[in-house]
N, C-alpha and C positions, 0 to 999 in steps of 0.2 A: 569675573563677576559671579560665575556660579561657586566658583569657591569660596566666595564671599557670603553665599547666604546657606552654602551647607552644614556648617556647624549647629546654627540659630531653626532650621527645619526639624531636623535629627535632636535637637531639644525640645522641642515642640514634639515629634510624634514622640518620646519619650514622657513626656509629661501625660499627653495623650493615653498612654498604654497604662501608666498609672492610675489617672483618672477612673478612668474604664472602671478599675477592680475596687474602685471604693465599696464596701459593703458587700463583699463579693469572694469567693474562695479566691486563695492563692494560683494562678496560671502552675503549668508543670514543670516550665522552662524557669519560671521563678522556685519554684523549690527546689528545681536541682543545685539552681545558682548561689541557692543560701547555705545547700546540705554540699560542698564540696567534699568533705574528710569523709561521708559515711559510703561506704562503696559495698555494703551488701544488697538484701531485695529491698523494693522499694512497693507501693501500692499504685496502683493505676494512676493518680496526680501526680505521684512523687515522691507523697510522704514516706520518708524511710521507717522499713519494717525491722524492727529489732526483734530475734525470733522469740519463739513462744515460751522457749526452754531459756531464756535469758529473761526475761521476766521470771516465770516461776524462783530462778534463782535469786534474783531482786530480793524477794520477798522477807530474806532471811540477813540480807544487809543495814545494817545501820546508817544515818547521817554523818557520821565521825567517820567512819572506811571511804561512804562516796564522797565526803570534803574532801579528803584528803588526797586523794585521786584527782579530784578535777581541781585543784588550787595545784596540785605539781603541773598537772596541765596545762595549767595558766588561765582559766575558768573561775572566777573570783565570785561571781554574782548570779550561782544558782539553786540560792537554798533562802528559804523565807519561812518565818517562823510566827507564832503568834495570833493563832486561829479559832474559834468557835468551829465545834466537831460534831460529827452527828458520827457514831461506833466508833468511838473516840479508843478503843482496844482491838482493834483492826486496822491491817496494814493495805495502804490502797497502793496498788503499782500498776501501770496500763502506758499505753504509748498516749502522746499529747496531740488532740486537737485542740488549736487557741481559737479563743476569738477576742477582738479588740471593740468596747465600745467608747464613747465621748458623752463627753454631758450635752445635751439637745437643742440643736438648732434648728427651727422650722423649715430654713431653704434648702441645708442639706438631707436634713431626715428627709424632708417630701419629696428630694429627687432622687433620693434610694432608697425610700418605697415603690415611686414611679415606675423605676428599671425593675424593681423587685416582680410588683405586681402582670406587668408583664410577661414576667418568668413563670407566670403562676402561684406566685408565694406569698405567704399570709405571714403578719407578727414577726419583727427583724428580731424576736429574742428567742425564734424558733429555728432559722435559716443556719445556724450552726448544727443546731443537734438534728438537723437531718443528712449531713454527712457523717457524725458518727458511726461505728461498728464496733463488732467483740472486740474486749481487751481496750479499747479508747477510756481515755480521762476526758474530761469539757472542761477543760482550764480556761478562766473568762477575766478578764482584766475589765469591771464596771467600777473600776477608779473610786472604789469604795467608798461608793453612796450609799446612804444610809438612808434616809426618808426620800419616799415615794421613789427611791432605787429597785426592788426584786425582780430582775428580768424570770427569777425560777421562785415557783411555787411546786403543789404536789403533783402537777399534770405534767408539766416540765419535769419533773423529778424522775417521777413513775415513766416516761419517753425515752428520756437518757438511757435510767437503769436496763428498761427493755432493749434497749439495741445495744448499749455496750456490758451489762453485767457490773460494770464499776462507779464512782461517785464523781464527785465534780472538785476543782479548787478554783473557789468563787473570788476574784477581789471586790467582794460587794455585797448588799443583805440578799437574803433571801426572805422567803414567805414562806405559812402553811408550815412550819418547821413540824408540827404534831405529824401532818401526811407524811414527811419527808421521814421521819425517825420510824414510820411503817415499813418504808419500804427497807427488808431485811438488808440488802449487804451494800445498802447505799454509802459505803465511806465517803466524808465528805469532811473538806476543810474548806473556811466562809470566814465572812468578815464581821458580819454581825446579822439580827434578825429584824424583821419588821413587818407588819401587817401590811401596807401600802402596797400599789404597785407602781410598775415603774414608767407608766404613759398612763395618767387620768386623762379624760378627755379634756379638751381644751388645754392640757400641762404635761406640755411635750416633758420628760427629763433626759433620756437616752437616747442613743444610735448607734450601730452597729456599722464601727469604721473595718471592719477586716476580718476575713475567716484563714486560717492558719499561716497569717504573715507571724513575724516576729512581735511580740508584745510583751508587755510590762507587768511582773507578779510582784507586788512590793516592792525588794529591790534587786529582784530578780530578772532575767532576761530569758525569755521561755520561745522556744521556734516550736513547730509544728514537727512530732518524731521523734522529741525529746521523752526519754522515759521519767516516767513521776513515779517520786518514791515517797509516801507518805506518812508518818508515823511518830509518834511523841511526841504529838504539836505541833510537829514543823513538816515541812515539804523540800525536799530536791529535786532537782531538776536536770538530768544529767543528759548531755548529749549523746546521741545515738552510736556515735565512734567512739565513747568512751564507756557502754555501759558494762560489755564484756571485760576491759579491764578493771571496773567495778567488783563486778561478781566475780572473777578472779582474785582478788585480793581479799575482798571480805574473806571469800573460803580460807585463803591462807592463811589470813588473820585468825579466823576461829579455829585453822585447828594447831595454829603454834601457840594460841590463849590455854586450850584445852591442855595440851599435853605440856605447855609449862604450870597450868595447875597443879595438875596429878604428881609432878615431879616434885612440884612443892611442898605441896602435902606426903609427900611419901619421904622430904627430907634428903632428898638425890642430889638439888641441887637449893644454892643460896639465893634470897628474892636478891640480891645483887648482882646475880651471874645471871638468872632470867631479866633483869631489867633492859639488861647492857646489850648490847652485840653480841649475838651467842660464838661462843669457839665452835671452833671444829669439832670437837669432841661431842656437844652440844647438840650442831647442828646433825653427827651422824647419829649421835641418838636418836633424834626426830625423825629421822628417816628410817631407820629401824621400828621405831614406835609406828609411822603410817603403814609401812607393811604387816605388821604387827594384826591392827586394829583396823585395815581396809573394809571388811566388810561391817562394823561395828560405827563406822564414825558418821556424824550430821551431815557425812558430803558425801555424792557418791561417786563411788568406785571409779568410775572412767576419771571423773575429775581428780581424783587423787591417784590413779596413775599418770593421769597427764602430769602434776604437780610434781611426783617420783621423777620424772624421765628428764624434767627443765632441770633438778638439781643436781649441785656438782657434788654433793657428800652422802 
């Protein structure tokens, strides 16, 4: 008989453990459980830290290098495109806190406020950006409402920016767009704009189902960790185990683009011998040319001797 009702318990406190985190950060034992693959440092909940010098590199990566990276990977659905910009010629890159909201329900909003307010905590459209820090994105899945939607205006905006330095990618309007294009290095990708906010009184719209679980960016699939890479409109979303092969490959990319330029132009070789699979010949070119021009090239030095040392020609 006790094994009879132990399945059915153990789904219950399960359910239970869930419940709990409605409206609520992710537990630490749940982010590890999500982040299996990424095994470097992590921050005190969990979220995985992708280092400062892998960002930095980010920066100089395109959308076309991290596709192409995480679709061999098997990553199909982390890049969204299609956005209203505020430094629309600025490249945004920061590690990802999410947050998830839903369109408004009076019995659940009022009972995670309830839990909220006992915590101390004022406005669910605030309770994410006070775990932000430097180098953080506030990527928000507000299921892009449009009227009486903007959980962020210019106060919201100007909070972000001060604690993390970087902008947001909103799925939803925003407000105060005039404050927001003030604040200098606010990169930021949105869904649209609108004077409203997003709880008039008496006209519940929102609630904040989750802070850095898994959520939904268009048709993208974004975890807490994940680096954001933001630029030409569009957004990626690259897992933390993957961003170092990322910016490895970009670099490679750019400097076999470079010096099959030069070769081009200098008539060395044919756009159909650069297209194709380079020969040997080719390839020990290239490597001659990186020694060559080590100190001289958009990559540096250590990374292009590490790049020297992987290759066989």
């Amino acid at each position: 008989m006790i094994l009879t009702y132990r399945i059915p318990i153990l789904i219950l406190a399960c359910l239970f453990m869930t419940f709990q985190s409605i409206g609520q950060q992710i537990s630490r034992e749940e982010m590890l459980f999500l982040t299996p693959l990424w095994e470097g440092e992590r921050y005190s909940d969990g979220r995985p830290k992708v280092s400062d010098d892998i960002l930095r590199r980010m920066k100089d990566v395109t959308h076309e290098e991290a596709w192409a990276v995480m679709k061999n990977a098997g990553y199909k659905y982390q890049y969204a495109d299609g956005w209203e910009l505020i430094n629309p010629d600025s490249v945004l890159v920061g590690r990802a806190v999410t947050a998830t909201f839903m369109p408004g329900r009076p019995d659940i909003h009022d009972a995670i406020d309830e839990r909220g307010k006992k915590e101390g905590k004022k406005g669910q459209n605030s309770w994410p950006v006070d775990v932000l820090i430097k180098d953080d994105v506030y990527v928000a899945d507000q299921f892009g409402i449009h009227v009486d939607g903007p959980t962020i205006g210019d106060n919201v905006g100007n909070a972000i920016y001060a604690k993390t330095g970087n902008g947001i990618v909103y799925d939803g309007s925003i407000r105060d767009i005039v404050g927001l294009k003030e604040i200098g290095g606010f990169t930021s990708f949105f869904t649209s704009y609108h004077p409203s906010h997003h709880n008039q009184k008496d006209n519940l719209n929102t609630m904040l189902l989750g802070i850095n679980r898994p959520t939904k960016i268009r048709q993208a699939t974004v975890m807490a960790g994940d680096v954001v890479l933001g630029r030409d409109g569009a957004v990626s979303f690259i897992p933390p185990h993957l961003a170092e092969r990322v910016v490895i490959t970009s670099e490679v990319v750019r400097l076999r683009d470079m010096f099959g330029h030069e070769r081009l132009r200098a008539g060395v070789y044919t756009a159909g011998q650069i297209d194709m699979r380079w020969s040997e010949e080719i390839e020990r070119d290239f490597s001659a040319w990186l020694n060559e021009h080590i100190d001289d090239l958009p990559v540096a030095k250590e990374q292009i001797q590490e790049i020297l040392k992987n290759r066989t020609w």
